[in-house]
C-alpha positions, 0 to 999 in steps of 0.5 A, spaced: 540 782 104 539 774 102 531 775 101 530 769 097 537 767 095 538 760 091 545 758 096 543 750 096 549 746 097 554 752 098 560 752 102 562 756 108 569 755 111 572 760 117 568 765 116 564 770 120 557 773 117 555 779 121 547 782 121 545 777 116 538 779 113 534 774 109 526 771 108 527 764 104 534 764 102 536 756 102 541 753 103 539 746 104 544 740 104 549 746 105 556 746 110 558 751 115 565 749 118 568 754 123 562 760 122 559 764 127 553 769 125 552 774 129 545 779 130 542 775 124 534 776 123 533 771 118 525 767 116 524 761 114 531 759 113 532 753 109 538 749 112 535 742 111 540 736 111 545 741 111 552 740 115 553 744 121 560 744 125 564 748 130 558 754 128 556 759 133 550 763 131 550 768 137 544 774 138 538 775 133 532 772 131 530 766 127 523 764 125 522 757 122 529 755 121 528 749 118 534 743 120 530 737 118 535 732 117 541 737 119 547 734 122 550 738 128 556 738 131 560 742 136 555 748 135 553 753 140 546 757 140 547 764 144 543 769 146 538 769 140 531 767 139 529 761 135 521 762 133 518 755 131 524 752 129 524 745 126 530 739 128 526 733 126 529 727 124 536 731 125 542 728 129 545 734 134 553 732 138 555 737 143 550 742 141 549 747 146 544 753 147 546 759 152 540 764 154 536 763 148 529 763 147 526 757 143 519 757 142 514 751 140 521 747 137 520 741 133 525 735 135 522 729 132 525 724 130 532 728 132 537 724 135 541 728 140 549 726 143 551 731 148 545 736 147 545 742 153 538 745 154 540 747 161 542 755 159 536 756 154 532 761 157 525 759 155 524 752 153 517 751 149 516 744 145 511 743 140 513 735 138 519 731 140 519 732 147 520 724 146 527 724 143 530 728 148 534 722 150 542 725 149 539 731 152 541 735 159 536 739 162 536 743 168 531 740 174 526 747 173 525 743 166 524 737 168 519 740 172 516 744 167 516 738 161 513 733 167 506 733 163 509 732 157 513 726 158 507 724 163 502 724 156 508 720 152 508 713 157 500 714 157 500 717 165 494 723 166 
């Protein structure tokens, strides 16, 4: 388990890391190259600024992932649930998600190039639904989010 690990500016080239447990563990401002996490039940994961490319994080569960800052490239998102997780201020280019549930997601002040939400199967956003702008939802979505983009540009 990496309950509290101190990993901060770690490095993870071409790897795979299956049925990763941890509460804590910090990796801020670390860089995942070529990796694939598979089945990971990970809480409070600190990923802030952090560098993220060709990463797959495939099944599992993820409570208050913590992106802030974090640059994402090539990333995929597949089958897995993400609980309260925090995008703001990051910059996410061709990042997918595939099936996954993402409740009450923080993307403010993110900036997206790319970003595929349409396969996500639940989609619950707390702050940010104003920088979806790069994103690309499918048309229940939009339906979905209307009040919401209503509420931004002051339409009750």
């Amino acid at each position: 388990a990496l309950d509290r690990a101190e990993l901060a500016r770690a490095r993870f080239i071409d790897a795979v890391l299956t049925g990763v447990r941890g509460v804590g563990t910090d990796l801020a401002e670390a860089s995942l190259r070529d990796v694939e996490v598979v089945d990971a039940r990970l809480g409070g994961v600190q990923l802030h600024g952090a560098v993220l490319e060709r990463v797959v994080v495939r099944g599992g569960k993820i409570d208050y992932l913590n992106l802030r800052g974090a640059r994402l490239k090539d990333v995929v998102f597949e089958g897995c649930v993400l609980a309260e997780p925090d995008f703001a201020d990051a910059h996410l280019v061709r990042v997918e998600f595939r099936d996954c549930v993402l409740k009450r997601a923080d993307f403010s002040g993110a900036r997206m190039e790319s970003v595929d939400l349409r396969a996500v199967a639940e989609l619950d956003i707390a702050r940010g639904v104003d920088r979806l702008a790069g994103a690309v939802i499918s048309p229940s979505q939009l339906m979905e989010l209307a009040p919401a983009f209503a509420a931004q540009i002051g339409v009750r």
